[in-house]
N, C-alpha and C positions, 0 to 999 in steps of 0.2 A: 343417586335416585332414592328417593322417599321408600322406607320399606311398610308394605301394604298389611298396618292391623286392625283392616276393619271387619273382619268377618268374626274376630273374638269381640271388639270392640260390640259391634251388633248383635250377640248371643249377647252380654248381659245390659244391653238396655232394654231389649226388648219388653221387658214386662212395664216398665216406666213410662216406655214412648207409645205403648198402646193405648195406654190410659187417658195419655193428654187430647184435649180437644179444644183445637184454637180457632177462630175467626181464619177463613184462608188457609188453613191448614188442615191435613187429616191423617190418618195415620198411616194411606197409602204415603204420603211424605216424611214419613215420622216427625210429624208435626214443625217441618222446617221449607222453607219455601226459595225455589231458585228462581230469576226471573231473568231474560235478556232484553234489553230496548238499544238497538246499536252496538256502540261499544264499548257500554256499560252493562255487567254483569252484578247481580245483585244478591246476596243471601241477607232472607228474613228466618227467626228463629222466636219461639217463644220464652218466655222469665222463668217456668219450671225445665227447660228442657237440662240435661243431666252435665253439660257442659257451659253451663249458660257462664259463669262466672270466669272458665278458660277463655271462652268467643268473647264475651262483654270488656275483658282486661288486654287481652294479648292481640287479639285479633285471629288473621287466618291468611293461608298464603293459598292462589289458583295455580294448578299445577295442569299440564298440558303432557299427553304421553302419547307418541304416533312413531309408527315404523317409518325407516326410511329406507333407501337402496342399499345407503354404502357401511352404514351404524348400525342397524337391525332397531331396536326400539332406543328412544329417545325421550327423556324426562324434562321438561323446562318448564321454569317459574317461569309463571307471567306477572306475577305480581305478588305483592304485602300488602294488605290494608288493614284497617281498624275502625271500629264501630262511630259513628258520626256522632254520640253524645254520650254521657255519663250514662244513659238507662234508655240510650236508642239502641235495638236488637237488630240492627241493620249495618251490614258492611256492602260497601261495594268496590267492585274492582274494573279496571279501565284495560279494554281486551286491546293488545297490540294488534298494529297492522300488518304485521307477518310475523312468520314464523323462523329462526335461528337456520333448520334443514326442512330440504322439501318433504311433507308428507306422501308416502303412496299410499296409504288409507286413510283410516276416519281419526280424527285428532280428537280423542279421547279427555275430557274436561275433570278434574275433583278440586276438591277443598280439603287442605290440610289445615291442623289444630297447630299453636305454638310446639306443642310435643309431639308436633309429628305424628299425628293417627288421622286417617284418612276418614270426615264425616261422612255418614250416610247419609240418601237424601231421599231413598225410599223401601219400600219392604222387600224382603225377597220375597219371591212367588215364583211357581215353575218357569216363568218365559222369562223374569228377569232375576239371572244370578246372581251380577253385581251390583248392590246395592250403593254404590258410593261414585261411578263415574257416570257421565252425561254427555250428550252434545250440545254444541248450540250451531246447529246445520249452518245457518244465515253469516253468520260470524266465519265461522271454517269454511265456506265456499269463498267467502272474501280473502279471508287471509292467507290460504291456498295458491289463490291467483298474485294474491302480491309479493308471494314468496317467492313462484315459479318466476314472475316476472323483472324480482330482483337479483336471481340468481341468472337467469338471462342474459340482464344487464351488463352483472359482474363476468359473466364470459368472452359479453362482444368488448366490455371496454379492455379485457384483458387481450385479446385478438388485437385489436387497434391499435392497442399500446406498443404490441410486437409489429404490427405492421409501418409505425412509427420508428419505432430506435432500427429495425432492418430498412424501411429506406433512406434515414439520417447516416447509418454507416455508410451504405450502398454510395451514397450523393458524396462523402468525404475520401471515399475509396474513388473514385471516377474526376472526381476533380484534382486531387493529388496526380491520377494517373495523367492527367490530360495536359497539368504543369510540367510535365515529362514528355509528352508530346506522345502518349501511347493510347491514342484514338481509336484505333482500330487495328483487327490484326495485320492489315494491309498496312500500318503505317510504324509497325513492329520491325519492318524490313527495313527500317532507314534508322532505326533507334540508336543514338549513338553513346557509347560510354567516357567518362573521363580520359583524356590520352596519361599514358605513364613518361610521356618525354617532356622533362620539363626543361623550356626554351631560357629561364632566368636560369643560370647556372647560381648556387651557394654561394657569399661568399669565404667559406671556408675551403673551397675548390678550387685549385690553382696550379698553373703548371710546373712541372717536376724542379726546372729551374729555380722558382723562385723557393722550394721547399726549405733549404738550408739556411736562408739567410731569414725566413721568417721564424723557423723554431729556436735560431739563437736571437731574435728580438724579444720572442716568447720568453727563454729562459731569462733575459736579461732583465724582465722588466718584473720576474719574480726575486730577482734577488734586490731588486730597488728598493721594495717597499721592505724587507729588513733592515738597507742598509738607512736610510731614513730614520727608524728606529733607535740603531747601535751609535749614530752620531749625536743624536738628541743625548743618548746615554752616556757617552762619552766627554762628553762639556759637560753634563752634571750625573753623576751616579749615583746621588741622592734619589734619582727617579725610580732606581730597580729595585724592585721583592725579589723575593725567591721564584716565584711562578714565571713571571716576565722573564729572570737570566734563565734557567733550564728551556723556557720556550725559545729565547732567541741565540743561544749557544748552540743549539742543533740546526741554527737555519745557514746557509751555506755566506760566507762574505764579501762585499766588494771585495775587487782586484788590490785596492792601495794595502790593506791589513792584510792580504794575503802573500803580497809581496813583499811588506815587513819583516814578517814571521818568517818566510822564505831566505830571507838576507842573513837574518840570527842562525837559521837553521844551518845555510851556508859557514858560517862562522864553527857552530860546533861543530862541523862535519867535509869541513875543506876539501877530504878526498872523496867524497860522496858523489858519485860522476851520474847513481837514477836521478840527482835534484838538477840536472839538464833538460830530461826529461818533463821533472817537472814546470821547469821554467819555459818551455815551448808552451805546453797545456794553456800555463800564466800568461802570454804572450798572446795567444788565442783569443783567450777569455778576456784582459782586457781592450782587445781589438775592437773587440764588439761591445763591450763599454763605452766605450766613447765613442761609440757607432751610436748607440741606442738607448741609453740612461739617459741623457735628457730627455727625451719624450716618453719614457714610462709610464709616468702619470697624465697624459692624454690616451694610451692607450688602454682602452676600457672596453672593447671587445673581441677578445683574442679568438683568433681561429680554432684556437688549443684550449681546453681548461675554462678557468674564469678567471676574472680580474682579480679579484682576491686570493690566487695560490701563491704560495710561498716556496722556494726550493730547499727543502732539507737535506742533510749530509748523512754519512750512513750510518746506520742504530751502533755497531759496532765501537764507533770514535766516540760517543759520548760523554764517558770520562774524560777522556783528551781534550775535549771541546769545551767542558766546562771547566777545567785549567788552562787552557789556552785562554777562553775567553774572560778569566778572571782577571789574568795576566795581565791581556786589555785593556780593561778596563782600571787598574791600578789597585784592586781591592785589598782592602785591608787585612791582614793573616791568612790572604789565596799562597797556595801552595804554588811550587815557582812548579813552573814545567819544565819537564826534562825533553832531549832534543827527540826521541819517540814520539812525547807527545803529540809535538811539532808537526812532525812530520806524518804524523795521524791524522792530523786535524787537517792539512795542506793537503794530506793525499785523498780525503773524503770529499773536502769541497770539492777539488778539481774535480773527483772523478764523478761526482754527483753532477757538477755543470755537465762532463762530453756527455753522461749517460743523458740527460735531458736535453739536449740538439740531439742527439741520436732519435731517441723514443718521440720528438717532435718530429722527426722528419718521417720516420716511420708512420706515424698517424695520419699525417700528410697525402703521405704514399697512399695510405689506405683509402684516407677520404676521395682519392681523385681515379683512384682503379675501381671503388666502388660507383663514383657518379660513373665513370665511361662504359662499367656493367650493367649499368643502369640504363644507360644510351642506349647501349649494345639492344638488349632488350626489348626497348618498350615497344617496337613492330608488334611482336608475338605478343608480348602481353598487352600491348591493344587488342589484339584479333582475337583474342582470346575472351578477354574483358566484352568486346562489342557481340559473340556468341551468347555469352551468359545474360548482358543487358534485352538482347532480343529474345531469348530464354523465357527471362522472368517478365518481359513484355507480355508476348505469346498466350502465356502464367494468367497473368492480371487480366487480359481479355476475356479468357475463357471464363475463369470465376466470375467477371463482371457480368455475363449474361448467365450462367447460372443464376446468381442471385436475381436478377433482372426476371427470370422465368420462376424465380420463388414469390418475390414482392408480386407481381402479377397475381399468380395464385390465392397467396393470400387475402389481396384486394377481394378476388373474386366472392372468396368464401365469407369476408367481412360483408360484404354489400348482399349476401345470401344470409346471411345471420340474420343482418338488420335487418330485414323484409319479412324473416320468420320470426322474429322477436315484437317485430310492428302489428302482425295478423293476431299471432297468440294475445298481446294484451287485450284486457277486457277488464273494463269499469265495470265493476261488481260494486252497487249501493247496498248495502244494510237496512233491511225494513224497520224502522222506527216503530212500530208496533211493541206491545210487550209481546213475550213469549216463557210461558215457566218450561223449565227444562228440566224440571225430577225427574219424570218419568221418558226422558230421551235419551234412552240406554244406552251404551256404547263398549264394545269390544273391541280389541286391537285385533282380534281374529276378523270382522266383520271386511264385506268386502268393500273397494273403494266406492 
């Protein structure tokens, strides 16, 4: 806000502006002249007056000052302008159609200088203290009305808007519900939930039976895709790095390298009566080798795992395994293995293959006591699930006419708005007339 110094300014012109006497001017104006026609506002000023060089160069800005309800007083430019010719002593300024916030009094008019000092427009005298502010009645009864009537506006369109996006939810809320078949709360009673019994059994779910013979197709067909690898490598070993032997010395072997190694081991250890032992286990395992290594590689959706597991041997034998597997392979300065080795390396594969039929069939186990818990079940957890669905039916109904009794309401008060928004407006014309306004005093104490 403009800070107000015109009452020092006006103690020292006073003896200058007394003196002057213009055409149209007097010294009740101090020789300056304000005039309204519409909504153009006009300041005239004479060549000697004490500022004439500030006003003729810079121009002047119209300043507008009214209390309001919710700000208490309120300062707003209406306008800059600048004098219409090199040595024309005339600005004019072009009055808005409303005002920023509504007035609850009289909207008090001045003229400020580029430096901010508020001109005077007529003398003090007992009845009028302030010398520098003014009305222009005609103007402010207009702009008043177009204020009240755009702020109006801005209320109902703001109602309307809410009455909008609440009935746009409302209509997506109620058709969503109604794709559900939750129409009424009478039809809440039949509301049904997804059943928990599913009639496709998995196919990883199978009977007890066939358990064993699939988890050793499972293990067999993880040990395929190394042994695929170890022959490729074994017809040329030109192929292996370092990364590749460490990776597939740990992976467990066909049955025919393991029964190799087996034969040697027998040789060093003639009276070794566990390597019977071990030869059942061998016996076993390649049972089911030749059961199920040919189709390996068709089988690409195992009930167990994924297609890509590999069966490793245990972390323990790794040194063994990687002498063993050097051995193998024929590598050049591998260290020979000793019959420990051997029999490291033989006793981890084996026992890696039973623990993986074992741990297959186990998981088996589980998968098919969980689907029959599952069976067991889903009675109760339907009736339970069809409580909850008719719950949140129930739920939905009630909110929907809730809302239903808000949207209503607020219709009501929209279509009451707009009826009182349609009475209040009032085309207020501006008299075209001139009108000077020096002497049209104005207080922000004055009543409305």
């Amino acid at each position: 806000m403009f800070q107000c110094k015109c009452f020092v300014a006006v103690a020292c012109l006073m003896p200058l502006l007394f003196a002057l006497r213009l055409p149209g001017q007097s010294r009740d104006t101090l020789e300056t002249r304000v005039t309204a026609v519409g909504e153009s506002l006009t300041l005239l000023w004479d060549d000697k007056h004490p500022w004439d060089t500030e006003l003729l160069g810079r121009g002047a800005t119209l300043m507008a000052e009214y209390s309001t309800k919710d700000r208490g007083v309120v300062a707003e430019r209406l306008g800059t302008s600048r004098a219409t010719g090199a040595q024309s002593r005339v600005i004019t300024f072009t009055l808005p159609q409303r005002l920023t916030q509504q007035p609850t009094g009289p909207v008090c008019l001045s003229i400020v200088t580029a430096t901010q000092h508020l001109l005077p427009v007529r003398r003090l005298s007992g009845h009028l203290q302030d010398p520098v502010r003014f009305r222009d009645l005609a103007w402010e009864e207009a702009a008043v009305q177009q204020t009240r009537s755009a702020r109006n506006d801005t209320t109902l369109h703001v109602l309307q808007d809410s009455l909008r996006a609440k009935q746009g939810a409302y209509d997506d809320q109620r058709q969503t519900a109604q794709k559900r078949g939750w129409t009424s709360a009478d039809a809440c009673g039949t509301a049904h939930a997804t059943s928990f019994a599913i009639k496709q059994k998995p196919p990883d779910v199978m009977p007890s039976s066939e358990h064993e013979g699939v988890a050793r197709r499972v293990c067999v067909s993880r040990v395929v895709r190394v042994a695929e690898a170890v022959d490729r490598l074994l017809s040329d070993p030109s192929q292996l790095d370092a990364d590749t032997f460490k990776e597939i010395a740990l992976e467990v072997q066909k049955p025919a390298l393991l029964e190799a190694l087996l034969d040697i081991l027998q040789r060093k250890r003639p009276h070794d009566t566990s390597l019977q032992e071990r030869r059942a286990q061998l016996h076993a395992f390649n049972s089911d080798w030749k059961r199920w290594a040919a189709t390996a590689d068709g089988y690409t959706d195992p009930p167990i795992g994924t297609a890509r597991d590999q069966l490793h041997v245990q972390s323990i034998t790794q040194l063994s395994a990687e002498r063993v597997f050097a051995f193998l392979l024929h590598l050049p300065n591998a260290p020979q293995p000793d019959a420990e080795d051997i029999a490291s390396f033989i006793g981890g594969s084996l026992e890696s293959y039973s623990r993986c039929v074992v741990d297959g069939q186990t998981q088996l186990r589980t998968k098919l006591e969980s689907w029959n818990e599952m069976q067991r079940t889903a009675p109760e957890r339907d009736a339970r699930a069809q409580q909850q669905v008719q719950q949140m039916c129930r739920a939905e109904i009630a909110d929907e006419e809730e809302r239903s009794k808000e949207i209503a309401a607020l219709r009501i008060r929209v279509s009451e708005e707009s009826a009182r928004i349609e009475a209040e407006r009032i085309a207020i014309t501006i008299p075209r007339t001139m009108q000077v306004l020096n002497n049209a005093s104005c207080r922000l104490t004055d009543a409305p």
